[in-house]
C-alpha positions as CSV (number, residue, x, y, z in Angstrom):
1,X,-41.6,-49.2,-40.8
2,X,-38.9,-48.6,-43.2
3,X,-40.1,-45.4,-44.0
4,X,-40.1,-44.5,-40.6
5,X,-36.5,-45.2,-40.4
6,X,-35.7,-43.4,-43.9
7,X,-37.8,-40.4,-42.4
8,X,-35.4,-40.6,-38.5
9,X,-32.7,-40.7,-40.6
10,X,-33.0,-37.9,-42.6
11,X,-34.4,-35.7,-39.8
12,X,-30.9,-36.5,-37.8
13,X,-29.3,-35.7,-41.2
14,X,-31.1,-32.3,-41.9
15,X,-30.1,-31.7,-37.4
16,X,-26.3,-32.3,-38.3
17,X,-26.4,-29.8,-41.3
18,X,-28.4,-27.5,-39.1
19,X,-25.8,-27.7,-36.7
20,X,-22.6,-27.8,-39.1
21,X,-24.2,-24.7,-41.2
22,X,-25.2,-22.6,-37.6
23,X,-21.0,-23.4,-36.6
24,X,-19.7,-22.1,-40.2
25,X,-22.0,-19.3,-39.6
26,X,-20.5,-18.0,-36.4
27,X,-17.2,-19.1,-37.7
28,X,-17.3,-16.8,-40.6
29,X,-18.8,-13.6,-38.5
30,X,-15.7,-13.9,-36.2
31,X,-13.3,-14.5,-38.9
32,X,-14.5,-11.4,-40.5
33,X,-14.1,-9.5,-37.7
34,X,-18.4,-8.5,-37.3
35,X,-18.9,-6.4,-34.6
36,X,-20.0,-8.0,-30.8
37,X,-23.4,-7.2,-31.5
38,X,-23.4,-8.6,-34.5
39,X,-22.6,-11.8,-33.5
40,X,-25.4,-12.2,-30.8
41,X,-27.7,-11.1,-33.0
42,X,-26.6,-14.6,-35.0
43,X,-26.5,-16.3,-31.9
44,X,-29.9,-15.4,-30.8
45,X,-31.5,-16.0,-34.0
46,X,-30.1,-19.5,-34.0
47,X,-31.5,-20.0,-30.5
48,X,-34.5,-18.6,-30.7
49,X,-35.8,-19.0,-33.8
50,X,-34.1,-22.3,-34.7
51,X,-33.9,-23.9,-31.7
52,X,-37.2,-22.5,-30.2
53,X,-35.6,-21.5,-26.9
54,X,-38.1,-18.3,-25.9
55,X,-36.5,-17.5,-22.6
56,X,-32.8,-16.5,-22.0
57,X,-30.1,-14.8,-20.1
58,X,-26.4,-15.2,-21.1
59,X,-23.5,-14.3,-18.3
60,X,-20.1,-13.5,-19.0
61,X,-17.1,-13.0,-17.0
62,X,-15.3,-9.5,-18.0
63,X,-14.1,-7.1,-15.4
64,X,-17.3,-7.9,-13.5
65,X,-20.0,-10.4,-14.7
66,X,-22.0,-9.2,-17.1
67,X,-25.5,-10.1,-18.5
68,X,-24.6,-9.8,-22.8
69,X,-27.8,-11.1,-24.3
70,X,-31.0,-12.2,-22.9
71,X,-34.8,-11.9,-24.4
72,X,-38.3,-13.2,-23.0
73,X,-37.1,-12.5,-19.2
74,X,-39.0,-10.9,-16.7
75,X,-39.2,-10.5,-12.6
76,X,-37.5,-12.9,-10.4
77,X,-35.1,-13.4,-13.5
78,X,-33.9,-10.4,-13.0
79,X,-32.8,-10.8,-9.4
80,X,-30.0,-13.5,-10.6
81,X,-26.8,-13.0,-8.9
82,X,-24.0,-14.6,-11.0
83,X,-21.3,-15.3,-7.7
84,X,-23.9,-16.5,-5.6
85,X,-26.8,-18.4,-7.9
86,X,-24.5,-19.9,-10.3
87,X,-20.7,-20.5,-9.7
88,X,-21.3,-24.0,-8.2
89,X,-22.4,-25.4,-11.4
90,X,-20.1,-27.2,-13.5
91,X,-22.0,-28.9,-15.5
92,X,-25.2,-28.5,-18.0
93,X,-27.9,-29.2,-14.9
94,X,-31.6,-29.1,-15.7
95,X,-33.4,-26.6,-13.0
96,X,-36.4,-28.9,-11.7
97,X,-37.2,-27.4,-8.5
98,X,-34.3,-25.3,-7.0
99,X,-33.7,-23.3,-3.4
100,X,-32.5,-20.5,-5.8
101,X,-35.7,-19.0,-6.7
102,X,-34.1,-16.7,-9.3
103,X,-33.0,-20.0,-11.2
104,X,-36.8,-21.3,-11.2
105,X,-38.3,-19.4,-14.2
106,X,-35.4,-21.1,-16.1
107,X,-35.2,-24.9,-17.2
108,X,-31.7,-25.8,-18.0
109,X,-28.2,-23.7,-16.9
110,X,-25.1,-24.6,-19.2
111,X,-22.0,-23.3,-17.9
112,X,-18.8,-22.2,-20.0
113,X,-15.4,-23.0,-18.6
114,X,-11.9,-22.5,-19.6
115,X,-9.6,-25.2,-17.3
116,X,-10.9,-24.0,-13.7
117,X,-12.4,-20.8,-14.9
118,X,-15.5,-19.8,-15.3
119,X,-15.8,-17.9,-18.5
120,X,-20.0,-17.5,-18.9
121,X,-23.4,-19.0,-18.3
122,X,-26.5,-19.8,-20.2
123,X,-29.9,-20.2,-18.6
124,X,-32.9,-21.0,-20.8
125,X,-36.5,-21.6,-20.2
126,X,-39.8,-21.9,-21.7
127,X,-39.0,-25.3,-23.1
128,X,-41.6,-27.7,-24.1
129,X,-42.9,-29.5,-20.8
130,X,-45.4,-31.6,-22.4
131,X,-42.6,-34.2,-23.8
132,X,-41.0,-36.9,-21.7
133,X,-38.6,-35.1,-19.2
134,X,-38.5,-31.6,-20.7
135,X,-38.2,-31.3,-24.2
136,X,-36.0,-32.8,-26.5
137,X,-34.4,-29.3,-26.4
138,X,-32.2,-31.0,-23.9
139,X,-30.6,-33.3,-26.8
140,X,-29.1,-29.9,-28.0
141,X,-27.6,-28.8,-25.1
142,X,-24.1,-29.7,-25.5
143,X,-24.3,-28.3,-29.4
144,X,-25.5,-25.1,-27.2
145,X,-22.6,-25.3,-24.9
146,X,-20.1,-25.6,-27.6
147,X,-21.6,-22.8,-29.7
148,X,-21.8,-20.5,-26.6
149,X,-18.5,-21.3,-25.4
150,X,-16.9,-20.1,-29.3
151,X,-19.6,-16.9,-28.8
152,X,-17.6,-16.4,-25.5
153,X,-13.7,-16.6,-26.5
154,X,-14.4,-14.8,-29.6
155,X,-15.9,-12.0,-27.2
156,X,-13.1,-12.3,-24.7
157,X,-10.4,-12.7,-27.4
158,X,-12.3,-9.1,-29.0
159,X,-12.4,-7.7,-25.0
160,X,-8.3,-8.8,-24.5
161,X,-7.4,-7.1,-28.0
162,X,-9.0,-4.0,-27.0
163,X,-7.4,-3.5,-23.6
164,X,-4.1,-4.6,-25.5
165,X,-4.8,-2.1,-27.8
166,X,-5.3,0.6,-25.5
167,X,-2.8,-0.4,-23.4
168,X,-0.2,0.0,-26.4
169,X,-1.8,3.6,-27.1
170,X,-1.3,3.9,-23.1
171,X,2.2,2.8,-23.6
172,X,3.3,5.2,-26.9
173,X,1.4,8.0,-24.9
174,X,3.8,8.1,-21.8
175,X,6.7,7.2,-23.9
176,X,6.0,10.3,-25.5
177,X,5.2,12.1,-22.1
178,X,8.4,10.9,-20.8
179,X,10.6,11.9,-24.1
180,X,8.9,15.5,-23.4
181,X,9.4,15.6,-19.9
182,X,13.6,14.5,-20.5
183,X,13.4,18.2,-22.6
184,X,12.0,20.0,-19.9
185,X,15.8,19.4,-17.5
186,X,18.2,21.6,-18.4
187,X,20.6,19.8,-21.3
188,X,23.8,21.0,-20.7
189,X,25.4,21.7,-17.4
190,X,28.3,24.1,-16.8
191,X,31.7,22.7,-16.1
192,X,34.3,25.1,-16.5
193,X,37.1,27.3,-13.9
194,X,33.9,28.4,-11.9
195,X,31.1,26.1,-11.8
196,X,31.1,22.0,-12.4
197,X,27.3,21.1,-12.3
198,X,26.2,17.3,-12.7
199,X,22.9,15.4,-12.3
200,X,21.3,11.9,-13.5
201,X,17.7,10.8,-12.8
202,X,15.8,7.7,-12.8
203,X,12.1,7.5,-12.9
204,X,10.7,4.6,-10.9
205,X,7.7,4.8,-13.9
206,X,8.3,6.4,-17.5
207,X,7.3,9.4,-15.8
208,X,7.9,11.2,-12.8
209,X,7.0,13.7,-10.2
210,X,11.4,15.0,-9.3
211,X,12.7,17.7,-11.1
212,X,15.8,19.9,-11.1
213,X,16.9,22.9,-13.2
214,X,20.0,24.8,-13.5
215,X,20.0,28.9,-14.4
216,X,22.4,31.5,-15.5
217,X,21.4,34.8,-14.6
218,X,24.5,36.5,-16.1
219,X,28.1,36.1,-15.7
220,X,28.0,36.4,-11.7
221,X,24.9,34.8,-11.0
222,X,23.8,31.6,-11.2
223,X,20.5,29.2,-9.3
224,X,20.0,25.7,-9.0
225,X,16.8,23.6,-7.6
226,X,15.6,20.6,-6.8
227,X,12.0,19.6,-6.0
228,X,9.7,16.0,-5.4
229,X,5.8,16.4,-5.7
230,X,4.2,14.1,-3.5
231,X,2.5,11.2,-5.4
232,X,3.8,9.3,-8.5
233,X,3.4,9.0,-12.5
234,X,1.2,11.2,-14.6
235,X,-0.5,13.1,-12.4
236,X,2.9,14.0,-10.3
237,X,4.8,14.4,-13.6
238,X,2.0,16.9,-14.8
239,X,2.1,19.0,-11.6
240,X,5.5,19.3,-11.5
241,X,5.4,20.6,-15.4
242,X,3.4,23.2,-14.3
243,X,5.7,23.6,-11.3
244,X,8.5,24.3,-13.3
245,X,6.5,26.2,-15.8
246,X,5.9,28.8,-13.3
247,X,9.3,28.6,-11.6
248,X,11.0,29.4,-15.1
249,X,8.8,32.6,-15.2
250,X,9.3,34.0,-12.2
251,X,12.9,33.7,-12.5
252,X,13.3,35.1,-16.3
253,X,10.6,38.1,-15.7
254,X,11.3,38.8,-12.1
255,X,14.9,38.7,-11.6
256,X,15.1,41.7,-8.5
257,X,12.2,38.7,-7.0
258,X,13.4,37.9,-3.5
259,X,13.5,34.3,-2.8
260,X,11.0,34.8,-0.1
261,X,8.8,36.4,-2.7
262,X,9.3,34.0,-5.1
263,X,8.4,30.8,-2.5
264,X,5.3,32.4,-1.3
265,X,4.1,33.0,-5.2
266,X,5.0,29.3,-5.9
267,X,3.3,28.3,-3.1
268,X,-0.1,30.3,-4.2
269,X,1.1,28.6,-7.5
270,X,0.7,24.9,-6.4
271,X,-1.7,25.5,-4.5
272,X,-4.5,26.5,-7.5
273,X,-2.5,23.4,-9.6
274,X,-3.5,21.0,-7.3
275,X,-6.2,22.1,-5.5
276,X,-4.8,21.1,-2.1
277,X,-4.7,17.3,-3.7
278,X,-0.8,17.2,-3.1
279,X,2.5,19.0,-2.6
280,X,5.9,19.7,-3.8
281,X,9.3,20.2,-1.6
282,X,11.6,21.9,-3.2
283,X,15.5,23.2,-2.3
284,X,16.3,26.9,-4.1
285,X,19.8,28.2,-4.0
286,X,21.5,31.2,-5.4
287,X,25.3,31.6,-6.0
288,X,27.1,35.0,-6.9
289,X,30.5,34.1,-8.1
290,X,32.2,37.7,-7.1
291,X,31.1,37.6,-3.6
292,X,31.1,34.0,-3.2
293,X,27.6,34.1,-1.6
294,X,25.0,30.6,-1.5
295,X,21.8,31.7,-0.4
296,X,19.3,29.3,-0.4
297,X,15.6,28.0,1.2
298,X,14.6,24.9,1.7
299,X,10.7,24.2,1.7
300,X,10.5,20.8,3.1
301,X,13.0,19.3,1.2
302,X,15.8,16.4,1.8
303,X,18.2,18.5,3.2
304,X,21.1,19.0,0.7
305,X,24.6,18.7,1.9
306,X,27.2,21.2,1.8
307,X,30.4,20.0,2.1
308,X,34.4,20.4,1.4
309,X,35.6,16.6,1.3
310,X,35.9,16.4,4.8
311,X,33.1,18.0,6.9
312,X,29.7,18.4,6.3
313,X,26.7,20.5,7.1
314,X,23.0,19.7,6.2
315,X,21.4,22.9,4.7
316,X,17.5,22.2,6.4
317,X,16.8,26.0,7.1
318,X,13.4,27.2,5.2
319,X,9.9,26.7,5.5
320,X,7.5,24.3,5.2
321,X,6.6,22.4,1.5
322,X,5.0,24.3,-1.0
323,X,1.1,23.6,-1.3
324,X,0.8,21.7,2.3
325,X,-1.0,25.8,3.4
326,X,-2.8,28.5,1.5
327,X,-0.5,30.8,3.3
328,X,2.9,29.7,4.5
329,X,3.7,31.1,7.9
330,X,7.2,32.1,7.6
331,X,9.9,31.8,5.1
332,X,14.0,31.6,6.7
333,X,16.5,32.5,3.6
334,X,20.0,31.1,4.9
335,X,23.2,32.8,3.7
336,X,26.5,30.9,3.7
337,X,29.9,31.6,2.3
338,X,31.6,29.1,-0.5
339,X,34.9,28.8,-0.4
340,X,36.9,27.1,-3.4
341,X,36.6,23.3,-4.3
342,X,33.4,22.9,-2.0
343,X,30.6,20.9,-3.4
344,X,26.8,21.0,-2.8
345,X,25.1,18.0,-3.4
346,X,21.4,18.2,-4.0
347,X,19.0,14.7,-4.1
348,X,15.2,13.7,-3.7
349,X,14.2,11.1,-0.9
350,X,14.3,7.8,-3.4
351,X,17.9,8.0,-2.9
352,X,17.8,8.1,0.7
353,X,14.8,6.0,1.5
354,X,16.3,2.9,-0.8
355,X,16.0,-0.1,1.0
356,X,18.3,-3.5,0.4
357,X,17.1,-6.9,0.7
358,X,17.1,-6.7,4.5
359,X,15.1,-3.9,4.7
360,X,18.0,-1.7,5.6
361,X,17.5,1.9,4.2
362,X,20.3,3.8,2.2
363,X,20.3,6.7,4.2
364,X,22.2,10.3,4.7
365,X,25.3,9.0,6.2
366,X,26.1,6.6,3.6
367,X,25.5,9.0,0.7
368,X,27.9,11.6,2.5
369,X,30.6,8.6,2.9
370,X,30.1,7.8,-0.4
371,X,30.6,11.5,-1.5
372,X,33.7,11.8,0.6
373,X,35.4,8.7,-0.3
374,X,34.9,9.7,-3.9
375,X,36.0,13.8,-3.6
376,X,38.4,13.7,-6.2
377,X,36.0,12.8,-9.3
378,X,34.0,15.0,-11.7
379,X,30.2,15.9,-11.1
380,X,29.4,13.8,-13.3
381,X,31.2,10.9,-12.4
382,X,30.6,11.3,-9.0
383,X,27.0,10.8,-10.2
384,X,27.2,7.8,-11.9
385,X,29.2,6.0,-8.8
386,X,26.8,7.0,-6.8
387,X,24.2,5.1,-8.8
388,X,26.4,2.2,-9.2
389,X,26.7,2.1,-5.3
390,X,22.7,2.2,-5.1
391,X,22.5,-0.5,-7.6
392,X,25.2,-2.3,-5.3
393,X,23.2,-1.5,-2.5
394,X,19.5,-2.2,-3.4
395,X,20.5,-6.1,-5.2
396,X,17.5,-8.0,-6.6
397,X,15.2,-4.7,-5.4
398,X,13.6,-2.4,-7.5
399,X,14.2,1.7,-6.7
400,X,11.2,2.2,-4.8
401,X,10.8,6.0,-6.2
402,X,12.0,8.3,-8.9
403,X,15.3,9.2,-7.8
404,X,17.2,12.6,-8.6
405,X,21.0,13.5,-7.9
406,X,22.2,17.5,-8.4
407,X,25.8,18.3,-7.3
408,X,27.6,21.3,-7.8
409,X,31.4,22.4,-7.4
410,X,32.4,25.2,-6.5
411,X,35.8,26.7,-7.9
């Protein structure tokens, strides 16, 4: 009798060291960092071949739920459906006879739960049924629950660094995008007796799909652009590299290039870019200082605004945007004169399409108030009131798209 006792006693004795040594064990491989294989390996040899549990299937919740381990399964186990089968169960349930009959090759299902969330769950089978109730397996199953639920946080805790990882590579990758896209605008803008040029942009991500650009010919000549690709972030912001790309060259190696010419090459240009996946409007205007010309085209662009102070015209003569046809049907190059102290201001549609905290867009008419009200400033610091007023404007709201401002003075 009293060996009987010594014997239970040291058999709950050698089950608590089992236990405490299988913990330290899993402990340590997370601590060192093993690999998510690794781990379950450990894990399964302490269920299997300690424990004696022959029949498996462990469920965890990543982007989808995922089956991460599971040995000595076959048919109807398979067939398990995680949202259906099992996130009613709460607690460690034995499976005696159920309606699910996926869950009936198994014994026992211990779920893993973090507050209200369901993190994983454990279904094992193949347990002794020739003891009392099942097997006294089912002593263990809370030392299983707690073991699988530190399995499952060290997982997810390995799954969260990974995406925070990548999303920090992510991160340094478009801040470096968007430090190389700022070099591809023009850097310094003339201001001087014949030409005050200004502009300020604001990218509604690190990068964006506006653009502008500012080019001497010579003395005499000058050309300015703007342009919006439809679509935002990388893939805008890479379309409209090439955009430019392409722009720059015709300008620099074709310079007798009509601006009819040069849309309908830009448009064959964008269209092989973006394989008819989006499109770019774009505003192109050249100046000649002696004669005091501004041609210009617009292909589907806000329509920039010409203006003296007082009166206003909207320049909207063109074509349709580049890329929206293999061939564009007709291109309308409008010539105008400039007289001294008139102003062109050029902008994309997140200006215009800003909306305030009632919904109310921005608009044309408000920019050209603004514009008029404000005649007497600089380029540039017409530019930054501008922004100031759509800060104003916009309150508590985000911009709801990159945003570009060009203006130019005549003199």
């Amino acid at each position: 009798m009293a060996q009987a006792k010594v014997n239970k006693l040291h058999q709950k004795l050698q089950l608590k060291e089992f236990k405490l040594n299988s913990l330290l064990e899993i402990t340590k491989a997370i601590n060192e960092n093993y690999s998510i294989d690794r781990i379950l390996n450990i894990y399964e040899y302490i269920l299997r071949e300690q424990l004696g549990i022959t029949k498996l299937m462990l469920y965890s919740k990543q982007e989808e739920w995922v089956c991460l381990l599971k040995y000595g399964v076959r048919g109807e186990a398979r067939k398990v459906d995680v949202i259906s089968d099992l996130t009613h169960i709460r607690e460690i349930t034995v499976i005696e006879s159920s309606s699910i009959s996926s869950l009936n090759s198994f014994d026992v299902v211990i779920p893993v739960y973090h507050k209200d969330r369901p993190l994983a769950y454990l279904l094992i089978g193949d347990l002794n049924e020739d003891e009392i109730r099942i097997s006294p397996t089912i002593k263990h199953m809370p030392f299983i629950q707690t073991l699988t639920n530190i399995i499952i946080v060290a997982i997810e805790n390995k799954r969260l660094a990974k995406i925070s990882l990548e999303q920090e590579v992510a991160k340094k990758e478009l801040e470096l995008a968007s430090q190389m896209q700022a070099l591809l605008f023009p850097q310094d803008l003339p201001s001087n007796n014949r030409l005050d040029v200004a502009a300020k942009y604001e990218t509604k991500h690190m990068v964006g799909g506006d653009y502008y650009d500012f080019f001497k010919l010579n003395n005499e000549e000058y050309c300015l652009c703007i342009a919006d690709v439809s679509g935002k972030g990388v893939s805008a912001a890479l379309i409209m590299s090439n955009f430019q790309a392409h722009l720059r060259a015709h300008i620099k190696h074709h310079q007798k290039l009509t601006i009819d010419d040069m849309i309908h090459q830009l448009n064959a240009d964008v269209i092989n870019a973006a394989d008819g996946e989006k499109f770019i409007t774009f505003f192109f205007a050249y100046y000649n200082c002696t004669t005091k010309t501004l041609k210009y085209c617009n292909a589907g662009h806000n329509h920039p605004i010409l203006t003296d102070g007082k009166k206003s015209i909207l320049l909207d003569q063109g074509c349709i945007g580049l890329g929206m046809l293999d061939e564009i049907p007709s291109v309308n190059v409008e010539s105008l004169p400039i007289a001294s102290q008139m102003t062109l201001f050029c902008y994309t549609d997140g200006l215009v399409e800003l909306e305030d905290e009632q919904d109310e867009a921005f608009e044309t008419e408000r920019l050209i108030d603004i514009i008029h009200n404000n005649y007497d400033l600089s380029m540039a610091d017409l530019a930054e009131t501008i922004f100031r007023e759509l800060d104003k404007f916009k309150g508590e709201r985000d911009f709801m798209d990159d945003t570009a401002i060009l203006g130019c003075r005549f003199f």
